[in-house]
C-alpha positions in Angstrom: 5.3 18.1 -10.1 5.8 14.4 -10.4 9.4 12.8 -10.1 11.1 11.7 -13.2 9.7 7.9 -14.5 12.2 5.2 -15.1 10.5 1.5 -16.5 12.3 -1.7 -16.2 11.5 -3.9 -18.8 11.9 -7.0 -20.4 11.3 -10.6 -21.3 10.7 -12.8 -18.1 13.1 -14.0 -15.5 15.6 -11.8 -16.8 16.6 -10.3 -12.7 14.2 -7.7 -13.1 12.9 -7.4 -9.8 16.2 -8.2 -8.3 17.5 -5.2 -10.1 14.3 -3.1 -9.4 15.1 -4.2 -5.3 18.8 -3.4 -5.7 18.2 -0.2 -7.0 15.8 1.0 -4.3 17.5 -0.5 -1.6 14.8 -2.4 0.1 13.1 -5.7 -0.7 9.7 -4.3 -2.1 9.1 -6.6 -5.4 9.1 -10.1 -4.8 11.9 -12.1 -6.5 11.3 -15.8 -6.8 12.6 -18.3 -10.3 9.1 -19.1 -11.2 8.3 -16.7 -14.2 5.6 -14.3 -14.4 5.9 -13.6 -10.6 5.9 -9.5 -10.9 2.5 -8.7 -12.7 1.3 -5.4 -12.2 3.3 -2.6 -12.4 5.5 -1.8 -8.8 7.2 1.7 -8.1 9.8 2.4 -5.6 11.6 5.9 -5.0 15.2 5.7 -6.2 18.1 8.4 -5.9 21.5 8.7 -7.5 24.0 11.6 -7.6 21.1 13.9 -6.1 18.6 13.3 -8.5 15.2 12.1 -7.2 13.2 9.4 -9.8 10.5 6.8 -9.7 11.3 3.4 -10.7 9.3 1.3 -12.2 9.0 -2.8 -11.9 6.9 -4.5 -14.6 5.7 -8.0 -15.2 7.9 -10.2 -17.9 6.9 -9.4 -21.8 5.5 -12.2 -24.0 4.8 -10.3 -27.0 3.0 -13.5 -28.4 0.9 -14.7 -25.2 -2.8 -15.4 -25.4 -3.4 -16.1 -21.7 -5.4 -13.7 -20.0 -3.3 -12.9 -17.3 0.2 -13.1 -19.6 -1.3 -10.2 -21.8 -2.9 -7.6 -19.2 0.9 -8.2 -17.9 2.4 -7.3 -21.4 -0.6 -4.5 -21.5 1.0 -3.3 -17.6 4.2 -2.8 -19.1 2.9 -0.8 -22.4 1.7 1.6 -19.9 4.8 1.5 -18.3 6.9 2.3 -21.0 4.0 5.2 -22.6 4.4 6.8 -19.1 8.6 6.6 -18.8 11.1 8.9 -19.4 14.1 6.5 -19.5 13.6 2.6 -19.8 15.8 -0.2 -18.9 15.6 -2.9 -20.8 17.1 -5.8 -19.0 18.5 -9.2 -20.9 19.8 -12.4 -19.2 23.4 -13.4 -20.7 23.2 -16.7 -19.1 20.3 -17.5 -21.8 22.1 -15.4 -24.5 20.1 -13.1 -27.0 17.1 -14.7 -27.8 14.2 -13.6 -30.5 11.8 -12.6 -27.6 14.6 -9.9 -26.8 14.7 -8.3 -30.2 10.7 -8.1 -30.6 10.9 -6.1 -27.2 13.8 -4.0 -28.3 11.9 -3.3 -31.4 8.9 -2.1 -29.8 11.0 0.4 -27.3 12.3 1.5 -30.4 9.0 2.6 -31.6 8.2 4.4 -28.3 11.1 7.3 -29.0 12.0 7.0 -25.7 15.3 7.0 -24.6 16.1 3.1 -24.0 19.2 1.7 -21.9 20.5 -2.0 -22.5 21.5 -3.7 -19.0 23.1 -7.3 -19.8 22.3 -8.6 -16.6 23.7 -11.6 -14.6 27.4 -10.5 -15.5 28.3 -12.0 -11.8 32.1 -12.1 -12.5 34.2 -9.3 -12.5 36.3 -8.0 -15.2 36.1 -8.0 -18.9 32.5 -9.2 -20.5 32.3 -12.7 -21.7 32.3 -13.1 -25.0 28.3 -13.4 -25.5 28.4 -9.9 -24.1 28.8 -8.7 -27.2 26.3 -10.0 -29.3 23.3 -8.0 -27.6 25.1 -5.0 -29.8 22.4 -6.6 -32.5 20.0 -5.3 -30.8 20.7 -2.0 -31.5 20.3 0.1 -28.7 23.9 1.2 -28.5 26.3 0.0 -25.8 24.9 -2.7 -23.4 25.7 -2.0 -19.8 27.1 -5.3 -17.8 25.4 -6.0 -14.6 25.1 -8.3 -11.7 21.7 -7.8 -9.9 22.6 -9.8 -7.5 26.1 -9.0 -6.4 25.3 -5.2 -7.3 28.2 -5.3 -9.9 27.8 -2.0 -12.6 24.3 -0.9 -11.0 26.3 2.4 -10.9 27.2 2.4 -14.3 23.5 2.0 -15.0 22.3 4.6 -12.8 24.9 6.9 -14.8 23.4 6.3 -17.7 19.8 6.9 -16.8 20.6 10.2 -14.9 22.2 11.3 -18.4 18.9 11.0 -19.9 16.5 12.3 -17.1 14.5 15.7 -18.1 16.1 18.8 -16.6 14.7 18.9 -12.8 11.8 21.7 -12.3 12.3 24.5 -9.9 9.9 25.5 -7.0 8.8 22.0 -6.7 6.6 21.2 -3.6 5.4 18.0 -1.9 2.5 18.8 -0.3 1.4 16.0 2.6 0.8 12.7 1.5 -1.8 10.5 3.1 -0.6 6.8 2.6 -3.8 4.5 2.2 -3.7 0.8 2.5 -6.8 -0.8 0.3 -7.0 -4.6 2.3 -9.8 -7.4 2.4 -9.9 -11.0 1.3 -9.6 -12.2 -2.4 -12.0 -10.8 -4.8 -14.0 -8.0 -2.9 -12.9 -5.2 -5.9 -9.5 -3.7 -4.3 -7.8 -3.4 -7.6 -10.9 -2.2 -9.8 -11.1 0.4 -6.6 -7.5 1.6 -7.8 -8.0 1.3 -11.5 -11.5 3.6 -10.9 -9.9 6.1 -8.6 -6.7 7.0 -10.9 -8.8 6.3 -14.1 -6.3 4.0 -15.6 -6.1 0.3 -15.5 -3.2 0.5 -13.0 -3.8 -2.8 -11.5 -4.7 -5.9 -12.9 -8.0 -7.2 -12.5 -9.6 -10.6 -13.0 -12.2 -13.0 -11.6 -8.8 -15.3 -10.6 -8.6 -14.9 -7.1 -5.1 -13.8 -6.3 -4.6 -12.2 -9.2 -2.6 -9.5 -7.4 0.2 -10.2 -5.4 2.7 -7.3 -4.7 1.8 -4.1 -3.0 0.9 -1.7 -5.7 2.0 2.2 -5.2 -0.6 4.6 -7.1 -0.4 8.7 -6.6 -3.8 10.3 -6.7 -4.2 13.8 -6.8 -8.0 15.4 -6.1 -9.8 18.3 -4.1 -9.2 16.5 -0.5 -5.3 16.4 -1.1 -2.4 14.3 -2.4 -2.9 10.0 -1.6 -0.9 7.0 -2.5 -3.3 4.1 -2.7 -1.2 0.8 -2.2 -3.4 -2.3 -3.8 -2.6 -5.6 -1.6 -2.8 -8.7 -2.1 -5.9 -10.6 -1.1 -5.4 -12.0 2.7 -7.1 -15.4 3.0 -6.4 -18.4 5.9 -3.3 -19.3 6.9 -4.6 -23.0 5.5 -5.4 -21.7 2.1 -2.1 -20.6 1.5 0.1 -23.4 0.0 1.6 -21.2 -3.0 5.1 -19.7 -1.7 4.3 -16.8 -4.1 1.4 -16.3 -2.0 3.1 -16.2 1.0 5.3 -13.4 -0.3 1.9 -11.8 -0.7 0.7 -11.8 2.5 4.2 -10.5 4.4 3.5 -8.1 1.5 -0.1 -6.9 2.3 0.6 -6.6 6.3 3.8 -4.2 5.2 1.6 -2.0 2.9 -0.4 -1.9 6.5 2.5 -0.9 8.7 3.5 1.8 6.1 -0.4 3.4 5.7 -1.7 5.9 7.4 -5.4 4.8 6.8 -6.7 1.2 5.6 -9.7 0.8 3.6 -11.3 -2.4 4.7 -13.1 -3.6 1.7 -15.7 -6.5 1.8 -17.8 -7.9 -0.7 -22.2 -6.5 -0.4 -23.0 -9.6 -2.4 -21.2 -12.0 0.4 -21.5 -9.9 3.5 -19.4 -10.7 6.8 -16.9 -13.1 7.2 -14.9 -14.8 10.0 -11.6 -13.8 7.4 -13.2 -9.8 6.7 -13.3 -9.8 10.9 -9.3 -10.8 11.0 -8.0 -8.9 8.0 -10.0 -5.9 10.2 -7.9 -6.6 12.9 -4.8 -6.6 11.6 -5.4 -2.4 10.5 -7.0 -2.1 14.4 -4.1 -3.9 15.6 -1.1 -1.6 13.6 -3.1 1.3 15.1 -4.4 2.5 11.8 -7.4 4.7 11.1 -9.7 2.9 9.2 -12.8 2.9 6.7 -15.0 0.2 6.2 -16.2 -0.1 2.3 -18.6 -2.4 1.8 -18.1 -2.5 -2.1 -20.5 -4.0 -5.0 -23.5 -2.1 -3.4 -24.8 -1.4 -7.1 -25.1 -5.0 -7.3 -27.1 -5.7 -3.8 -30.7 -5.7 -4.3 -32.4 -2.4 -2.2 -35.6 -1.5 -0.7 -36.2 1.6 1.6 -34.8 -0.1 4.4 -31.6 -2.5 2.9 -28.7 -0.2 4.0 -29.8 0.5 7.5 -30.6 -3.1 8.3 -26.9 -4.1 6.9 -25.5 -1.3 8.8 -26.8 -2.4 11.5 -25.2 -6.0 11.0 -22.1 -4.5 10.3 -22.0 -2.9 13.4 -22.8 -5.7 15.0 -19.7 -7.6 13.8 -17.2 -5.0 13.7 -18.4 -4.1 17.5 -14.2 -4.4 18.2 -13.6 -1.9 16.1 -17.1 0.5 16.6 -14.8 3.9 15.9 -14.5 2.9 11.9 -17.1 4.7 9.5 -19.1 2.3 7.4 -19.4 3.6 3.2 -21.6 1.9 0.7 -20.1 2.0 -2.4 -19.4 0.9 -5.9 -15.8 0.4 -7.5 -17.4 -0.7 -11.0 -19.8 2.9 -10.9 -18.0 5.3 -9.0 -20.9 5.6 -6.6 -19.9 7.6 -3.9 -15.7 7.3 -4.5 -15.9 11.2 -3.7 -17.3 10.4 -0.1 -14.6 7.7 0.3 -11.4 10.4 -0.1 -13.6 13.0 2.2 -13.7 9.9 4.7 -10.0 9.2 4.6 -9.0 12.7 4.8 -10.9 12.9 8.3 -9.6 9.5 9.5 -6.1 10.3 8.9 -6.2 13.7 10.7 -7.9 12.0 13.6 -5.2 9.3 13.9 -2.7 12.3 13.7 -4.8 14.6 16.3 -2.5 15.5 19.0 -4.8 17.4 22.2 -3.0 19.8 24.7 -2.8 18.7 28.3 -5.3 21.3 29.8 -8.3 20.6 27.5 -7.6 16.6 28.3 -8.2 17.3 31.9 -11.5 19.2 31.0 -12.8 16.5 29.4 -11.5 14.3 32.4 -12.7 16.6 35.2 -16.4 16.6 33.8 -16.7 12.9 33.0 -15.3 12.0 36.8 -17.8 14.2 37.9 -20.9 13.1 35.9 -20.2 9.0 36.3 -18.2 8.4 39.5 -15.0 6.3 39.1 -15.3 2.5 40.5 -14.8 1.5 43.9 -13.8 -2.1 45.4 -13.7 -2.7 49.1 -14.4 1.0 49.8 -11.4 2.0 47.8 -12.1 4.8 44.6 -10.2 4.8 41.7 -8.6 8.3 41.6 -7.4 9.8 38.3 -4.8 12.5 38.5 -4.3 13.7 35.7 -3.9 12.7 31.7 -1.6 13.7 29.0 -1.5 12.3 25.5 2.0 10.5 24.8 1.7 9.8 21.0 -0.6 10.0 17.7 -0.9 7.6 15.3 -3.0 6.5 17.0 -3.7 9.0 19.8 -2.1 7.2 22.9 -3.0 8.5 26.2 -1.1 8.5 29.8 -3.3 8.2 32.4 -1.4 8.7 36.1 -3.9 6.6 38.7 -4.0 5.4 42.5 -4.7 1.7 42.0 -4.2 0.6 38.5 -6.4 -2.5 39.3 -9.6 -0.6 40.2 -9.2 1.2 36.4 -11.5 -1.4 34.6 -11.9 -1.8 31.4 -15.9 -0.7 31.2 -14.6 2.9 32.8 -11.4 3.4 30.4 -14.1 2.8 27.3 -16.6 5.2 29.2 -13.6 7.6 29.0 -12.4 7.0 25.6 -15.8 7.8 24.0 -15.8 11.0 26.2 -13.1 11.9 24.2 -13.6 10.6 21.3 -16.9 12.3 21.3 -15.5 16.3 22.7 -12.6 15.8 19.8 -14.4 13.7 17.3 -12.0 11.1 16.6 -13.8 9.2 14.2 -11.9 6.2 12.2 -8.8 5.8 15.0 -8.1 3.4 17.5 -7.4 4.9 21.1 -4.9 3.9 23.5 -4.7 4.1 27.2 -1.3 3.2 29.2 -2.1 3.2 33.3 0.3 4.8 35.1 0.5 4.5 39.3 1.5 7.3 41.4 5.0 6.3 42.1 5.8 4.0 38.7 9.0 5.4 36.8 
C-alpha cells in the first residue's frame, strides 16, 4: 500500500520549496528567488506524530500562461493535486492576496479534496499582522501562519494535515526497494524513460535542453519488484554551466547517484559516444554503483543485419573502463525492450549486493594461482594468502599478500574476472584492497 499523498501548491515564489525542505528535513528541492525554479513534481518522505506521508513539491501555478514550459508546470501540479489526499496551498503575506491566489483556490475547491491554507512568510512571532486576515476571502477556512524559513507554525500545519489523512491500513508491507539513478547528458530521453515506465507524464519533457533540473522520485511497481526511478538533471561541462540554477542541478544529479543502488547510463543512438557520456559514466563507476548502459532512440537509428553488433562493439570499445556494465538497445518513445531494462537492473543490483563466503573465495583463488602463476621480480613470487570479502555495494575484497608491490595491476584484473566470471557479477564494479602479512 502506498503512503498517504500530501501536494504543496501554489502561485510562484510563494516559499514552496522552502516549506517542502523544512518539512522533510533535508535540502532535496532547490530554493532559489528566481520564479519558476521547481518544475516537475518532487516527493520527499515526511513524518509527524507517527504518521508516515509523502509530500509533494510542485512547480508555481500560472493559471493563464501560454509558455510551453509554464503550462506542463501548471499541468505537473493538476496531477499533483488529482493524486493528493491533503493539499497545502501556500500564499506569500508579504505580496498580500492577490487574484492569481483566488483562481488557484477556486480550482482546489473544485478537486473535493481536503485543502489547507498556509500564509506563509509570517517571520515574526506573535499575533498575525493585519493582512493575515484577509486570505479568510479565500474561503478555505482558517489560514495557518507560517515562517518557512525560521520554521515558525510548520507544526501547526503538520496538525492540520494529519487531521485529514485517510485512516492508516493494517498489514502494510515494504517489500525491497531498488533505488535507480537514470543519468546522461542533456537530451538523451531520461525523462520520457520515466514518463514511459510509470505511464504518466511524471516528468517534464521538452526539446529545451535542461528542461529538468531536480532529482525526480517515481515508485514503480512490476513483475521484477518494487523501484524508485530518480530522473536527473542532464550533466554537461563544467564550462557550459553558467546558470546557478544549473549548478544546483548538477550537485543534484551526483546526489541521486550516491543514493541509487543502480544507474542507468543513457546516451543518445542518433549521436553515439561522447567525451561527456564517458565522464557522466564515471561518476556511477566511481560511487561504486552497478550500472546499465541504455543506448536510447534505437527505433530511430537506421539498421541492417549487422548495425547493433558493430555499435556494440564501439561501445565496448569506449566504455573499456567500465567493461563489467551490460549494454541494452532500446526505445523510451516505443517501449522497445523497457521489460529487458528492469530484468537488467534487478541482476545488477543483486550483484552489487552479492556478499561470497570466505571458503568458496579461496576456491576460486586456489585454482586461478594454480592455472596462471602469480608474478615474480628479481626471483621473488608474489604469494597470496588468503582472501575475504570486506563489503558489498560494491563487492570489496581483502586480499592478505607477501609483497604488495609484486601484486600488479594486470594479475588483480586476471583475478577479478575469475571472480567475476565463477559468481557472475555482471553490472558492478570490484574492488581490491592489498593487505601485507604484518599490516594492522
Amino acid at each position: 500500500m502506498a503512503k498517504p499523498v500530501v501536494a504543496i501548491v501554489g502561485r510562484p515564489n510563494v516559499g514552496k520549496s522552502t516549506l517542502f525542505n523544512k518539512l522533510i528535513g533535508q535540502r532535496l528541492s532547490i530554493v532559489d528567488d528566481t520564479p519558476g525554479v521547481t518544475r516537475d513534481r518532487i516527493y520527499g518522505d515526511c513524518e509527524w506524530e507517527g504518521r508516515k506521508f509523502s509530500l509533494v513539491d510542485t512547480g508555481g501555478i500560472e493559471p493563464s500562461a501560454s509558455d510551453v514550459i509554464l503550462s506542463q508546470m501548471r499541468a505537473q501540479a493538476q496531477l499533483a493535486i488529482d493524486a493528493a489526499d491533503v493539499i497545502i496551498l501556500v500564499t506569500d503575506i508579504r505580496s498580500g492576496l492577490v487574484a492569481t491566489d483566488a483562481d488557484i483556490a477556486a480550482m482546489l475547491l473544485k478537486s473535493g479534496r481536503p485543502v489547507i491554507l498556509c500564509v506563509n512568510k509570517c517571520d515574526s512571532v506573535g499575533e498575525p499582522p493585519a493582512d493575515f486576515y484577509e486570505f479568510y476571502n479565500l474561503g478555505l477556512g482558517d489560514p495557518v501562519q507560517v515562517s518557512s524559513v525560521h520554521g515558525h507554525g510548520t507544526g501547526d500545519l503538520l496538525d492540520r494535515v494529519v487531521e485529514y489523512l485517510p485512516a492508516e491500513p493494517e498489514g502494510e508491507e515494504d517489500g525491497e526497494l531498488i533505488r535507480v539513478a537514470i543519468i546522461g547528458k542533456p537530451n538523451v530521453g531520461k525523462s520520457s524513460l520515466v514518463n514511459r515506465i510509470s505511464g504518466e507524464n511524471r516528468c517534464i519533457v521538452s526539446d529545451i535542453a535542461g528542461t529538468t533540473r531536480d532529482a525526480i522520485d517515481t515508485e514503480v511497481e512490476n513483475a521484477y519488484g518494487r523501484f524508485i526511478l530518480i530522473d536527473t538533471a542532464g550533466l554537461r561541462r563544467r564550462n557550459k554551466v553558467d546558470d546557478s540554477i544549473e549548478k544546483y542541478s548538477v550537485i543534484r544529479a551526483q546526489m541521486a547517484i550516491e543514493r541509487a543502488d543502480v544507474c542507468v547510463i543513457m546516451i543518445d543512438a542518433t549521436v553515439g559516444f561522447t567525451d561527456q557520456d564517458s565522464k557522466v559514466a564515471g561518476l556511477a563507476h566511481e560511487a561504486g554503483k552497478g550500472c546499465v548502459i541504455a543506448v536510447n532512440k534505437w527505433d530511430a537509428v537506421e539498421k541492417d543485419g549487422s548495425t547493433m553488433t558493430a555499435y556494440r562493439k564501439k561501445l565496448e570499445e569506449d566504455f573499456s573502463f567500465m567493461s563489467y556494465a551490460p549494454f541494452l538497445f532500446l526505445s523510451a518513445k516505443t517501449g522497445q525492450r523497457i521489460d529487458r531494462l528492469f530484468e537488467l537492473i534487478k541482476h545488477v543490483a543483486n550483484s552489487n549486493a552479492m556478499r561470497i563466503a570466505t571458503g568458496m573465495l579461496n576456491d576460486v583463488l586456489a585454482q586461478a594461482t594454480a592455472r596462471v602463476q602469480p608474478p615474480t621480480d628479481k626471483g621473488k613470487r608474489l604469494k597470496i594468502y588468503y582472501m575475504t570479502q570486506a563489503s558489498t555495494k560494491p563487492p570489496t575484497f581483502v586480499c592478505f599478500v607477501n609483497s604488495a608491490e609484486l601484486f600488479h595491476f594486470s594479475y588483480q584484473r586476471y583475478l577479478e574476472n575469475r571472480i567475476r566470471e565463477t559468481f557472475g557479477l555482471e553490472g558492478t564494479p570490484v574492488r581490491f584492497i592489498i593487505r601485507e602479512r604484518g599490516d594492522k
